[in-house]
N, C-alpha and C positions, 0 to 999 in steps of 0.2 A: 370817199367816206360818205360825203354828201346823199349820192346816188342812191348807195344804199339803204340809208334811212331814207329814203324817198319810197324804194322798193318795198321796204319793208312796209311802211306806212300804205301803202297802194295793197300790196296783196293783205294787209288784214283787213282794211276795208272792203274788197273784194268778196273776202271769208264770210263779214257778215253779213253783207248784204245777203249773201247766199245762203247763208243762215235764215236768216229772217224773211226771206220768199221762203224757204223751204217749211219754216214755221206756222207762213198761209197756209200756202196748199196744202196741208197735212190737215189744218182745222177745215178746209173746204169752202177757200172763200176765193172766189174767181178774182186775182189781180187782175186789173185794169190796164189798158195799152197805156206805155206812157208816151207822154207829149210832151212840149215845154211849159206848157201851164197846167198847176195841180193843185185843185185843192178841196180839200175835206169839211164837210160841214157835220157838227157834232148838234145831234137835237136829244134833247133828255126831257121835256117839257109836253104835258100834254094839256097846247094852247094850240085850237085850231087859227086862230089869226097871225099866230109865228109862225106856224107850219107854211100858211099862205104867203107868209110875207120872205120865210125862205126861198120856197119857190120861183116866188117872184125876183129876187137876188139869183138867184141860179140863172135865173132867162137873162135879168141882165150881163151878170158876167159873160155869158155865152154870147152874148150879141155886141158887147166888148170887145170880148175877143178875140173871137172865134173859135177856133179849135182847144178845147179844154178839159182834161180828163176833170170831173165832178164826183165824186163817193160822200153819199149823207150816211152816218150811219146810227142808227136811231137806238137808245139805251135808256132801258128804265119806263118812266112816264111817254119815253118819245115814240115807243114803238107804234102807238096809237095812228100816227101818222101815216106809219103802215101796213095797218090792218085792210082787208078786204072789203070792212065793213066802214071805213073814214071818211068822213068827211070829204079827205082830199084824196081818195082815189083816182079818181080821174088825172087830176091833176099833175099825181106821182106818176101813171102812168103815160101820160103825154111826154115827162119829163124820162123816164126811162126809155121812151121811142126817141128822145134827142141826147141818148147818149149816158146818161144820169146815172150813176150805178146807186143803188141802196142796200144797207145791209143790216141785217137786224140781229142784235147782239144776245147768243142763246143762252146767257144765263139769267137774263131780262124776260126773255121768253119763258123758262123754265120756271123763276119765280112767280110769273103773272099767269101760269098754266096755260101757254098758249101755245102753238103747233104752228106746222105750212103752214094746215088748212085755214088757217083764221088771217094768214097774210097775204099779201096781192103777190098773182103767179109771176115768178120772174125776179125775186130780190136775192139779195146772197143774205149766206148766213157765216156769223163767227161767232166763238165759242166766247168771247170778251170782247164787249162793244172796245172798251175803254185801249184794249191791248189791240185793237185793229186801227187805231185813234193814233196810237203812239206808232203802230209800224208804218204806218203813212208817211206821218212826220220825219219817222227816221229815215225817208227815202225822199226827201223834199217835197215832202206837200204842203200847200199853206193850209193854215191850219184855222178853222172861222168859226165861232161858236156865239151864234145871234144871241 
């Protein structure tokens, strides 16, 4: 009897997982390899010294340690971070060469009338910062909001 309710418990969890990847890819947002260390950084704030001081938090964590899937995903005020035109461009982008995924939440964009072109080449997009926030979570990600 035990076993069963084991099973059972095992294949619904399976379901959703399957679910809730199938519910990424469908809004177009490239899932990230996973690792054993994962975690999401939510920015909503457009303060470039937080921005910087994420950043900085991400180099450490990575040199902590080591291998670590990282997704920022910026909503509202935060997408400012990144924009083409930021501050921390550079910045973002050195961090996207080590690995960094960014993603910018399209209904933050679509309030702020903002497009690709206004963002640095190369970030993902979802259609709800806050709902790419939670599917992370619900697949073990820690969860960090400076």
């Amino acid at each position: 009897m035990k076993l069963r309710h084991f099973t059972a418990v095992g294949l619904t969890a399976l379901l959703l997982f399957a679910a809730t990847a199938g519910r990424a890819a469908d809004a177009g947002v490239a899932m990230p390899k996973a690792t054993g260390n994962r975690i999401v950084f939510q920015v909503n704030e457009d303060d470039s010294r937080k921005w910087n001081t994420i950043l900085a938090n991400i180099n450490n964590v990575q040199e902590e340690l080591g291998q670590v899937d990282v997704t920022v995903v910026a909503i509202g005020p935060g997408l400012g971070m990144i924009k083409a035109d930021a501050l921390t461009a550079n910045r973002v982008q050195d961090a996207m060469s080590a690995g960094v995924r960014f993603v910018a939440c399209g209904n933050s964009m679509q309030a702020q009338h903002l497009t690709r072109d206004d963002m640095i080449d190369g970030i993902a997009y979802a259609k709800a910062g806050y709902v790419e926030v939670m599917r992370l979570q619900q697949q073990g990600w820690a969860y960090i909001r400076p």
